[in-house]
VEXZA-880878 format. One record per residue (C-alpha): z negated, y negated, x negated. Coordinates in Angstrom, 3 decimals, always signed. Example, Ala and Ser with C-alpha at 12.3 -4.5 7.8 and 13.67 -1.06 7.14 Angstrom:
BEGIN
<site zz="-7.800" yy="+4.500" xx="-12.300"/>
<site zz="-7.140" yy="+1.060" xx="-13.670"/>
***
This chain:
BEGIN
<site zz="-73.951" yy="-96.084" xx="-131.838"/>
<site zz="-74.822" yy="-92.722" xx="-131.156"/>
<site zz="-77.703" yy="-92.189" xx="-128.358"/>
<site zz="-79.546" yy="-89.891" xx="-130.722"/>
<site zz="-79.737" yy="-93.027" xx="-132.577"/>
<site zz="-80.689" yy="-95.127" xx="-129.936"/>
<site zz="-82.630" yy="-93.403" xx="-128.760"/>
<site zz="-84.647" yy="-93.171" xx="-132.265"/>
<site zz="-84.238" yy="-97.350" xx="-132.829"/>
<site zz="-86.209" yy="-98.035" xx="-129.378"/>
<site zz="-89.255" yy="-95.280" xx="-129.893"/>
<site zz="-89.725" yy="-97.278" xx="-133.306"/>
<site zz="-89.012" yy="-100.805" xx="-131.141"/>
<site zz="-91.853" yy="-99.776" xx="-129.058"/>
<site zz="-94.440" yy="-99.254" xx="-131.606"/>
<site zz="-94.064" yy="-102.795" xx="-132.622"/>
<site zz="-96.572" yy="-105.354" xx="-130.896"/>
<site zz="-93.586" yy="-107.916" xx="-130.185"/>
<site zz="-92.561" yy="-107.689" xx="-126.710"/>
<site zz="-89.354" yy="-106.206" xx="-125.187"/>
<site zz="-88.204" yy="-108.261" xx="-122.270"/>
<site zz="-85.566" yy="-105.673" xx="-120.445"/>
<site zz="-83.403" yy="-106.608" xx="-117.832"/>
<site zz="-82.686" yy="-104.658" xx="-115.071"/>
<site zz="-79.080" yy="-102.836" xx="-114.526"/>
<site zz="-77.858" yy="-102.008" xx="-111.189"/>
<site zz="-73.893" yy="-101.152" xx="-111.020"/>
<site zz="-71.696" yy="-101.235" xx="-113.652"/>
<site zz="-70.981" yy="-105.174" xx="-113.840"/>
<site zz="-74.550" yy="-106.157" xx="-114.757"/>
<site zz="-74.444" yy="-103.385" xx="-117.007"/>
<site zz="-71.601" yy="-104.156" xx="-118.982"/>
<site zz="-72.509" yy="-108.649" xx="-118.984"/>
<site zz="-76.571" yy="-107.337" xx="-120.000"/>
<site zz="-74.682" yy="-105.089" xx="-122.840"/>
<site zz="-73.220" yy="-107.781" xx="-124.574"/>
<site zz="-76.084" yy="-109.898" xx="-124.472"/>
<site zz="-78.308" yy="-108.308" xx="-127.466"/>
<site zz="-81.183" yy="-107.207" xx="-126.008"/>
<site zz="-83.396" yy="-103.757" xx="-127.341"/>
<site zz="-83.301" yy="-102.505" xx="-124.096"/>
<site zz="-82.111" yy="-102.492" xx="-120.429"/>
<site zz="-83.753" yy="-101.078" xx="-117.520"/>
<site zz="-81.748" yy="-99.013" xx="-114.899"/>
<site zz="-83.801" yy="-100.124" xx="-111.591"/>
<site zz="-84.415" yy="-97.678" xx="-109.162"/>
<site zz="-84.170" yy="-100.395" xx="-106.202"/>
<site zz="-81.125" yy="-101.770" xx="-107.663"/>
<site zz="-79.140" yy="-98.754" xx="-108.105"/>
<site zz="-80.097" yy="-97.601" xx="-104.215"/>
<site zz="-79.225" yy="-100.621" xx="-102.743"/>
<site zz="-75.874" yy="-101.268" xx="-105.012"/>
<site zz="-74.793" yy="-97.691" xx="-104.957"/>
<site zz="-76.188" yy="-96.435" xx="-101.125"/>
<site zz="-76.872" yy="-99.676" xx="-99.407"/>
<site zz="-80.462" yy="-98.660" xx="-98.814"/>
<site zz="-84.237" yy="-99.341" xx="-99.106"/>
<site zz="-85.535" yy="-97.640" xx="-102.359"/>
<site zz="-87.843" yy="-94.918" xx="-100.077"/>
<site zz="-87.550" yy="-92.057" xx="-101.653"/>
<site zz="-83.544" yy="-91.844" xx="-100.055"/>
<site zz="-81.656" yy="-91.443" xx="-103.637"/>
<site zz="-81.684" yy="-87.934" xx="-104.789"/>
<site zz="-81.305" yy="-86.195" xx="-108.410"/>
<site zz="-77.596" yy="-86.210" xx="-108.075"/>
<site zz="-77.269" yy="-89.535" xx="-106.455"/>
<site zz="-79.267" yy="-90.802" xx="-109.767"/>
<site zz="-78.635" yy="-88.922" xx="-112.367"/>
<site zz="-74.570" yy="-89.685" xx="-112.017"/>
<site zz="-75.712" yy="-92.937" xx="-112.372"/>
<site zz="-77.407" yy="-92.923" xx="-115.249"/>
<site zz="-74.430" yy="-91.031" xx="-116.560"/>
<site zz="-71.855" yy="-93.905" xx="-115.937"/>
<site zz="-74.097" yy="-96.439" xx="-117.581"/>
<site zz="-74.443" yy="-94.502" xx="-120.640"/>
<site zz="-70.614" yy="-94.860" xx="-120.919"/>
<site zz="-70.594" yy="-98.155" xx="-120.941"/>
<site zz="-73.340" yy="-99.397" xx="-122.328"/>
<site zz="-74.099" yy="-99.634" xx="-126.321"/>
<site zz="-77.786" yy="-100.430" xx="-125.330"/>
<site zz="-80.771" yy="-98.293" xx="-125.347"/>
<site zz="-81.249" yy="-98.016" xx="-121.835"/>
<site zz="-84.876" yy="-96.679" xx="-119.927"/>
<site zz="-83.864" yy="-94.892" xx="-116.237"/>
<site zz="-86.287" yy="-94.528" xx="-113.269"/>
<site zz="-86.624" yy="-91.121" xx="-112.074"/>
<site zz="-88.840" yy="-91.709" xx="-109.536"/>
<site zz="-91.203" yy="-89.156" xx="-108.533"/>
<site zz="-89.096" yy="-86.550" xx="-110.677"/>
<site zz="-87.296" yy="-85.532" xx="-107.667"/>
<site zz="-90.362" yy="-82.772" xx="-106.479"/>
<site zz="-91.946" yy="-80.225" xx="-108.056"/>
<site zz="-92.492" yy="-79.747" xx="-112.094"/>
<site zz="-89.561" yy="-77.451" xx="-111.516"/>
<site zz="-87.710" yy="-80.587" xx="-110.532"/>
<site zz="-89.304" yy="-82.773" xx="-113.026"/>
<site zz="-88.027" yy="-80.018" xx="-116.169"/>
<site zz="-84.784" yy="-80.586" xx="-114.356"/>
<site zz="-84.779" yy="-84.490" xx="-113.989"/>
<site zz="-86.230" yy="-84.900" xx="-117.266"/>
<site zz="-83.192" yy="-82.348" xx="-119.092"/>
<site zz="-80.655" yy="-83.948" xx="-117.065"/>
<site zz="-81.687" yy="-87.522" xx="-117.815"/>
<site zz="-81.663" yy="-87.104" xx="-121.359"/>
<site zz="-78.622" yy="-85.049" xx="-121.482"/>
<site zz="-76.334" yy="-87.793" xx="-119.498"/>
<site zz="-77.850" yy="-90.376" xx="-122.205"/>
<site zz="-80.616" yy="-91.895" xx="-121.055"/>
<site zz="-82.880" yy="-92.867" xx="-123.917"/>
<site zz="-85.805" yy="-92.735" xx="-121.797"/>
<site zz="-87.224" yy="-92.176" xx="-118.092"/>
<site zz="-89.785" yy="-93.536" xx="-115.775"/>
<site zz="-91.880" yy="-90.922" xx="-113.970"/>
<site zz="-94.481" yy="-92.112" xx="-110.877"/>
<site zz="-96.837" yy="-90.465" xx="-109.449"/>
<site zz="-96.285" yy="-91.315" xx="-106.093"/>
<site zz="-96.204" yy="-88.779" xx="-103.039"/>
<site zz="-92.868" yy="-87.946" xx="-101.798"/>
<site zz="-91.155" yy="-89.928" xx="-100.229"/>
<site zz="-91.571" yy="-92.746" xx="-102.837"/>
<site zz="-91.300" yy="-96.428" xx="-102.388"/>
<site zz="-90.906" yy="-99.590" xx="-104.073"/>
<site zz="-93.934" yy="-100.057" xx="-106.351"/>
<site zz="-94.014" yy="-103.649" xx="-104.726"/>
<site zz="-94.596" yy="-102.307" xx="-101.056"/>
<site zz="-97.312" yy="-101.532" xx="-99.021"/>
<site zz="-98.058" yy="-97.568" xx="-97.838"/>
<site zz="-97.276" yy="-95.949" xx="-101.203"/>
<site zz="-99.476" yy="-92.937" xx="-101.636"/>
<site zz="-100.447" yy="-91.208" xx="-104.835"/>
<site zz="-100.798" yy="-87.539" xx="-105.726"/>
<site zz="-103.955" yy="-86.052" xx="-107.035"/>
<site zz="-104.194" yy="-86.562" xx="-110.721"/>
<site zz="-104.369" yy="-83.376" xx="-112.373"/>
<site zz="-100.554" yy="-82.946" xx="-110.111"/>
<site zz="-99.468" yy="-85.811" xx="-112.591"/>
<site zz="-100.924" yy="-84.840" xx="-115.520"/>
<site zz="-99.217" yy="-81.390" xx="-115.034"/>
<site zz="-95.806" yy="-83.412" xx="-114.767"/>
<site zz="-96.383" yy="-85.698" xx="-117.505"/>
<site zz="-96.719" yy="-82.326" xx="-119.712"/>
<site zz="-93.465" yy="-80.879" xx="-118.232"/>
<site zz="-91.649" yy="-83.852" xx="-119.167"/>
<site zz="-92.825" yy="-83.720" xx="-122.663"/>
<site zz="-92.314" yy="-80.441" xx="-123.036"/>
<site zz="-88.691" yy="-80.247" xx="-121.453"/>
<site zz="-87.411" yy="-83.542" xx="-123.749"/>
<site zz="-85.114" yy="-81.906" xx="-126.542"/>
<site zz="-85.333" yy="-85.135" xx="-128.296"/>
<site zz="-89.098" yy="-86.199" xx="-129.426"/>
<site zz="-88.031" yy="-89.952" xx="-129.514"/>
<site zz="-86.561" yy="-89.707" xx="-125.551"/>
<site zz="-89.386" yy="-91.813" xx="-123.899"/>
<site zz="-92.304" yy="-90.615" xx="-121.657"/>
<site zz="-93.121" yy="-93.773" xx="-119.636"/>
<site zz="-96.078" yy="-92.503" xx="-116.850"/>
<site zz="-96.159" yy="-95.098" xx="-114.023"/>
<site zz="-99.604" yy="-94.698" xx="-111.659"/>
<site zz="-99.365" yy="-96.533" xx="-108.461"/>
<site zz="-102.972" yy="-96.200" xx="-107.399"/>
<site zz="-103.780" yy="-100.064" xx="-108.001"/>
<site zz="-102.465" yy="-100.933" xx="-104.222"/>
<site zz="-104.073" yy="-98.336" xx="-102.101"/>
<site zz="-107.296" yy="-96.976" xx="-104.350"/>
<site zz="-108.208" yy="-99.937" xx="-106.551"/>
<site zz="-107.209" yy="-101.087" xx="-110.242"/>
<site zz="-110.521" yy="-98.384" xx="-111.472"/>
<site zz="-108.730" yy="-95.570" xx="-110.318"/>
<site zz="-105.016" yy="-96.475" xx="-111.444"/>
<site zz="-106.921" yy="-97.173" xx="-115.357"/>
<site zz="-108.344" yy="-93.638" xx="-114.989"/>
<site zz="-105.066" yy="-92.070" xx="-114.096"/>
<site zz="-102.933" yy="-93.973" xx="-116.811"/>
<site zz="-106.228" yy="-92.901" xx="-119.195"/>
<site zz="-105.266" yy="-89.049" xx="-117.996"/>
<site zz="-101.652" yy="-89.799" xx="-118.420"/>
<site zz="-101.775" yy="-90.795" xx="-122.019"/>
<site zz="-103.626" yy="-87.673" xx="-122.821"/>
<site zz="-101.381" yy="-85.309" xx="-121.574"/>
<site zz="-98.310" yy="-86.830" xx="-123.409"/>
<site zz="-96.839" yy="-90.088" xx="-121.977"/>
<site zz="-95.373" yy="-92.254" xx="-124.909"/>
<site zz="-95.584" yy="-95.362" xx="-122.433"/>
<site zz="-98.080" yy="-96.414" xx="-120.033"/>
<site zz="-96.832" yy="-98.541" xx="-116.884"/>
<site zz="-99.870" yy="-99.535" xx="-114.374"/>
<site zz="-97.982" yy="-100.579" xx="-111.206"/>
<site zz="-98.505" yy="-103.815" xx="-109.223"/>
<site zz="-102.086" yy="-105.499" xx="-110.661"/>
<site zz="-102.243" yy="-108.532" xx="-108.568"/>
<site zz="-104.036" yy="-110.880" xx="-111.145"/>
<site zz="-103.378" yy="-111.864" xx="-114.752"/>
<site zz="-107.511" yy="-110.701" xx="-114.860"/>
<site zz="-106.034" yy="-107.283" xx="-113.642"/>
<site zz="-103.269" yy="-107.393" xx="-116.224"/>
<site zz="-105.597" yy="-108.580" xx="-118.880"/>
<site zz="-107.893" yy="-105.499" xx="-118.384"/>
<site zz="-105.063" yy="-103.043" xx="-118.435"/>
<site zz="-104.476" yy="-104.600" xx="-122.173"/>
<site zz="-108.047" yy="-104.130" xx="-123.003"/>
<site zz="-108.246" yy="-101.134" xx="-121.230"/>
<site zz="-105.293" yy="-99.766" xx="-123.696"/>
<site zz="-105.279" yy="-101.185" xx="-126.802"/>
<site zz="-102.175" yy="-100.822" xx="-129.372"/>
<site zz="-100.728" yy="-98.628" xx="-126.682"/>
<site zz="-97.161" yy="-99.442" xx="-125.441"/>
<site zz="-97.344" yy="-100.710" xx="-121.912"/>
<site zz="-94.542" yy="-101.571" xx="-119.060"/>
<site zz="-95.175" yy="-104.719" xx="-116.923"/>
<site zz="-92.728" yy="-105.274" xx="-114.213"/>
<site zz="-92.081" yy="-108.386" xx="-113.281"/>
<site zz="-90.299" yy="-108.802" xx="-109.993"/>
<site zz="-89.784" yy="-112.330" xx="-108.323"/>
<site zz="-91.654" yy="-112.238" xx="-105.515"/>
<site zz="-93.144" yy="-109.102" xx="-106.224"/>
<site zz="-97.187" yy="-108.284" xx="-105.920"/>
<site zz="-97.135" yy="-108.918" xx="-109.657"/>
<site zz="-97.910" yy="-112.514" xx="-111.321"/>
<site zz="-94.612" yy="-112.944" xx="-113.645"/>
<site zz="-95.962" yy="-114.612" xx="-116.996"/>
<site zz="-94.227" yy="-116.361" xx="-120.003"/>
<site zz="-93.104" yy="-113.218" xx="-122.835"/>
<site zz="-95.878" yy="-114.924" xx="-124.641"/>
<site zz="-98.584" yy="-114.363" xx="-122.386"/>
<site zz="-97.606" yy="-110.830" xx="-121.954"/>
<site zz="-97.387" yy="-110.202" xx="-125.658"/>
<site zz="-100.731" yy="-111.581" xx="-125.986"/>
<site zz="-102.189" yy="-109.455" xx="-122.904"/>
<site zz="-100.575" yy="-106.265" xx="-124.999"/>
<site zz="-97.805" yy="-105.292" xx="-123.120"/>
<site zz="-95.087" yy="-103.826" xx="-124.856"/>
<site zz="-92.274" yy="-103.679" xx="-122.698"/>
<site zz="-91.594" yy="-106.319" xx="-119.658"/>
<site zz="-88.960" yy="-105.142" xx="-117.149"/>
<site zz="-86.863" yy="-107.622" xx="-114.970"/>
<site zz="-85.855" yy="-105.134" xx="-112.167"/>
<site zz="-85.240" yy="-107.531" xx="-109.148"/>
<site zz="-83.871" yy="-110.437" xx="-111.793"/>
<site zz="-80.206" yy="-109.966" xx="-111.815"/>
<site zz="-79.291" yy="-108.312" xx="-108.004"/>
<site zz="-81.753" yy="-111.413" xx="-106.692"/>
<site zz="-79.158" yy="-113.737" xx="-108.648"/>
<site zz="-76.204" yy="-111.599" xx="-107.404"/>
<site zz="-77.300" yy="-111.818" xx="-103.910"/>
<site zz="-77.930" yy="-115.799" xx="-103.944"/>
<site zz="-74.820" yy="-116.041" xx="-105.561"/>
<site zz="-72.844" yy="-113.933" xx="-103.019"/>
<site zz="-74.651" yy="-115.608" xx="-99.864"/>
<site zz="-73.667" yy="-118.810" xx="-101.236"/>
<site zz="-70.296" yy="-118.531" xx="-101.982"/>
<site zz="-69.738" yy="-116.270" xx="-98.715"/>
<site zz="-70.968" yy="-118.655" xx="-96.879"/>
<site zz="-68.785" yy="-121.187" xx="-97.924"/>
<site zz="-65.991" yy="-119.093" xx="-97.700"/>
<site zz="-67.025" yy="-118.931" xx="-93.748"/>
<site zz="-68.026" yy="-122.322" xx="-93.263"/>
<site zz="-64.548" yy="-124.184" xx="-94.514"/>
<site zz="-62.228" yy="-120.754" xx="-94.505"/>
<site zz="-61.322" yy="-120.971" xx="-98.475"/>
<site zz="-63.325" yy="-121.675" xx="-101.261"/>
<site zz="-61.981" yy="-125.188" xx="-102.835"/>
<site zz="-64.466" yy="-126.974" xx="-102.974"/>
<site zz="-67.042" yy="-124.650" xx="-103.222"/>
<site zz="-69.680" yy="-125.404" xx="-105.932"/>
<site zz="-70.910" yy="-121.834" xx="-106.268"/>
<site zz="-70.295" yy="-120.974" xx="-110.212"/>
<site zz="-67.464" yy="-118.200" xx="-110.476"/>
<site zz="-67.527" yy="-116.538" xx="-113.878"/>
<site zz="-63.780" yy="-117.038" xx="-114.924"/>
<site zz="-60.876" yy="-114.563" xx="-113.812"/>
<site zz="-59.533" yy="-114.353" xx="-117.429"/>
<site zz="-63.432" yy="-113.786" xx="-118.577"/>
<site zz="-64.015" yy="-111.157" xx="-116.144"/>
<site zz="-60.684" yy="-109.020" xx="-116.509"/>
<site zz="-61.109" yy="-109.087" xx="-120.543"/>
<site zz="-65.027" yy="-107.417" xx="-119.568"/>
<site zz="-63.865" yy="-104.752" xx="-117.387"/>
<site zz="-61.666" yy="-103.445" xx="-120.378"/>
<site zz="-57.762" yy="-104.990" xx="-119.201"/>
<site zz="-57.733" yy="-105.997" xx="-123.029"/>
<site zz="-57.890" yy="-102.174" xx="-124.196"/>
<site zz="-55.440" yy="-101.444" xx="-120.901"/>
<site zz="-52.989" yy="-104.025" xx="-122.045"/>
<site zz="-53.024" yy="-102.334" xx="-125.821"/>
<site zz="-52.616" yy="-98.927" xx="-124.365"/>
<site zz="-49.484" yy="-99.728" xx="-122.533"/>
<site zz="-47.703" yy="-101.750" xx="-125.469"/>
<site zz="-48.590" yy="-98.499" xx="-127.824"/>
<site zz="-47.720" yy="-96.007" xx="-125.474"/>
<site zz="-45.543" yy="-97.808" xx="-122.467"/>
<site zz="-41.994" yy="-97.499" xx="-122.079"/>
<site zz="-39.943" yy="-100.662" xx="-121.195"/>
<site zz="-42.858" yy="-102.520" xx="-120.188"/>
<site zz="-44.030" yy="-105.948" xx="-121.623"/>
***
């Protein structure tokens, strides 16, 4: 499928009131096992992508280039409508025009713009500070106005909740809608109360709720967010939280005995994983085109 089309399937996905749940993406072998699982949409995490493709924190380290080459190399292997964080658009609207055109362009059918102060952080971390709000609303306008494609997604994150109270984060998203954002995504509300007053605060209006294990965030059934009114529920942290238990475990093993027999991690199968990297289409290609080869 096309990303035009894509693209054009998930802005009509959103407008329904059933929930997306979206699963977060972080290097190309959760992208290619979330692909084939049927979901509307995957999530290309900001965290996960920093600390899979730079081994780092997500602070405001990653630039343009380190994430828009990214979001370029999932959109070539991924069938899925895919949403990308770009952070803080990457500085000024300048920047954001930029981000924006070059998100959409490397297939991206939507991003995720924050309106954090530079350097950014992890919306589940302490010290974030926000911009002043007319500075976002003047981005959020940029980015509508630099999207080629009307049904490339808008989502306006506010981060305010953590450091100026949930009042001022509903006043910002309020702001944000106004000038253009096609999703709303109020960061980090510590209560289901909180997240039940951003749903009443915003009715019939798509909204993000991110649900990281562990995060500041309660993480609720997909029918308790439906009912609240949210829209879309991202699962960031889900899948490099798995990876890294999974890793731990079997490394330790590994060190503990000096092999793995006998390990009881669960290995997804050789044969499983070779045919989803692609050796099936590399096997086909050398009996069409090899020369004395089997």
């Amino acid at each position: 499928m096309i990303t035009s089309d894509r693209r054009a399937r998930l802005a009509a996905r959103v407008r329904e009131p059933r929930l997306i749940s979206a699963p977060g993406i972080f290097e190309m072998i959760s992208a290619r096992i979330a692909d084939r699982m049927g979901f509307d949409c995957l999530y290309m995490t900001g965290y996960g992508v920093v600390a899979s493709y730079l081994g780092l924190p997500d602070a405001g380290i990653a630039t343009y280039t380190d994430m828009v080459n990214r979001v370029s190399q999932f959109a070539q292997v991924v069938n899925t409508a895919f949403i990308a964080d770009g952070d803080t658009g990457y500085g000024g609207l300048l920047n954001v025009q930029h981000t924006v055109r070059g998100y959409e362009a490397a297939g991206a059918c939507g991003i995720q713009l924050e309106d954090q102060e530079f350097p950014k952080k992890c919306g589940h971390m302490m010290g974030r500070r926000v911009i002043p709000v007319e500075d976002m609303v003047d981005k959020v306008r940029v980015a509508v106005e630099s999207r080629s494609d009307p049904n490339f997604l808008i989502i306006a994150r506010t981060d305010a909740r953590t450091s100026h109270g949930l009042d001022d984060a509903l006043r910002r998203a309020e702001r944000y809608l106004r000038a253009g954002a096609d999703v709303l995504f109020v960061e980090s509300p510590e209560s289901t109360d909180e997240m039940r007053a951003i749903g009443r605060a915003f009715p019939g209006v798509p909204l993000v709720a991110n649900m990281v294990e562990g995060g500041r965030t309660p993480v609720l059934s997909a029918a308790e967010l439906q009912d609240i009114g949210y829209r879309i529920a991202i699962f960031p942290a889900a899948g490099f939280l798995a990876t890294a238990a999974a890793l731990a475990a079997v490394y330790s093993d590994l060190k503990a005995s000096g092999s793995t027999v006998g390990s009881k991690v669960p290995l997804y199968p050789f044969p499983h994983m070779s045919e989803l990297m692609g050796f099936g289409e590399v096997a086909e290609f050398d009996r069409r085109h090899g020369r004395g080869t089997d």
